[in-house]
C-alpha positions as a printed Julia matrix, in Angstrom:
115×3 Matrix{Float64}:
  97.66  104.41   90.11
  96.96  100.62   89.29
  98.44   97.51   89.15
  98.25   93.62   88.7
 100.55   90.83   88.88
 104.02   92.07   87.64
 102.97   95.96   86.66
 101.73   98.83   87.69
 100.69  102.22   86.47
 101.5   105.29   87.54
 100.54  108.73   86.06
  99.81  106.65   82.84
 103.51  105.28   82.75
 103.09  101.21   82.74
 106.06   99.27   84.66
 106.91   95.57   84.91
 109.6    95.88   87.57
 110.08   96.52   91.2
 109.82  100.04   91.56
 110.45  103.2    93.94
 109.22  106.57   94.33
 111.32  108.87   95.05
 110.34  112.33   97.64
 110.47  114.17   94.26
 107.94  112.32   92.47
 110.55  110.3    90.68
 110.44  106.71   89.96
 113.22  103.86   89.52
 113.46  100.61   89.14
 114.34   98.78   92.81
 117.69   97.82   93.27
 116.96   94.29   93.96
 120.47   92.97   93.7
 121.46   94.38   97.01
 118.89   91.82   98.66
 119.52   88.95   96.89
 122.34   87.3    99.02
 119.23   86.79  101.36
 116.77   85.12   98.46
 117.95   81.31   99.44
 117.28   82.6   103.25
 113.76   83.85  102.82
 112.9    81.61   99.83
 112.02   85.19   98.0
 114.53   88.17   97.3
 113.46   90.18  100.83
 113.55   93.72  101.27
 116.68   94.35  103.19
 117.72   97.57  104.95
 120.77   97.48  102.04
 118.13   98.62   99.5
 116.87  101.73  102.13
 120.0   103.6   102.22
 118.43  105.81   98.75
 115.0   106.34   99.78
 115.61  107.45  103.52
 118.29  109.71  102.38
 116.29  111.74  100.65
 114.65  112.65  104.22
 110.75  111.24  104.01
 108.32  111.96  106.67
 106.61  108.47  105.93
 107.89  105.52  103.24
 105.28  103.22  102.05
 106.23   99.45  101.23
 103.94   97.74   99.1
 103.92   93.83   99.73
 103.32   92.6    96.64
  99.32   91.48   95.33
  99.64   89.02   97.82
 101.29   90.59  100.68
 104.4    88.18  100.25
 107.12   90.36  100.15
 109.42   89.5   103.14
 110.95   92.64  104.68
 114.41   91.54  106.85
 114.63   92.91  110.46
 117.33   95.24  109.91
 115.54   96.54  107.2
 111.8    97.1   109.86
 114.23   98.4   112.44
 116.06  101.3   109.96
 111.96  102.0   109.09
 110.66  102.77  112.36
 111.16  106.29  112.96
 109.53  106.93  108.89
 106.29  106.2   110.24
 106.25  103.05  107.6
 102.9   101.98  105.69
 103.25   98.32  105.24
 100.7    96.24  102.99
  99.84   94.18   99.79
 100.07   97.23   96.93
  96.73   97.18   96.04
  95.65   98.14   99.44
  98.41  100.81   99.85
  97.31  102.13   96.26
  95.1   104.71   97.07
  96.86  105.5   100.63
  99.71  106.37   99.05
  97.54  108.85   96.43
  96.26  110.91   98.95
  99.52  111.02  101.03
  99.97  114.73  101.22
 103.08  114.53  103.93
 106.75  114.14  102.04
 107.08  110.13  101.7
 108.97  107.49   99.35
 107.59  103.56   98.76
 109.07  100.8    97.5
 106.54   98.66   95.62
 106.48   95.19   94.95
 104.52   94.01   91.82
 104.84   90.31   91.76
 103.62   88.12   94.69
């Protein structure tokens, strides 16, 4: 995996979105739109526990959220209180990177690309 401002790469596939990875393997494109009601609030589209409902449905032992290269992804308190018992890795995405490569437990992450 790599990234940098606005992609990143996974298994050679390039994306320029918001994207999540499913317990499968899969990946989507993040449902942002759920969030956005909350973008004049946090001055940034958050991550809201609307956009979890997918993810933890699909029964992960952990879910990684990448931050964005800076780390400036806000992350609403509903959304840190439905993540609790999922053991959640929280950081910038090119520190969770190679955490989330060596993960060997069933997990899911939402990654931020942009800030």
């Amino acid at each position: 995996m790599k990234t940098g401002f606005g992609w990143i790469e996974i298994k050679g596939r390039r994306y320029d979105h918001d994207i999540v990875i499913h317990t499968d393997g899969t990946v989507s494109k993040r449902k942002k739109k759920r969030s956005r009601a909350l973008r004049s609030e946090y001055g940034h589209t958050p991550l809201s526990g609307e956009e979890l409902g997918s993810i933890l449905n699909e029964h992960p032992v952990v879910v990684y959220i990448g931050t964005g290269q800076y780390g400036s992804l806000p992350i609403t308190p509903d959304a840190t209180t439905i993540l609790m018992p999922f053991d959640p890795v929280i950081m910038p995405t090119p520190d969770l990177l190679p955490l989330l490569e060596r993960e060997v437990r069933r997990h899911g992450a939402v990654i931020h690309v942009t800030c």
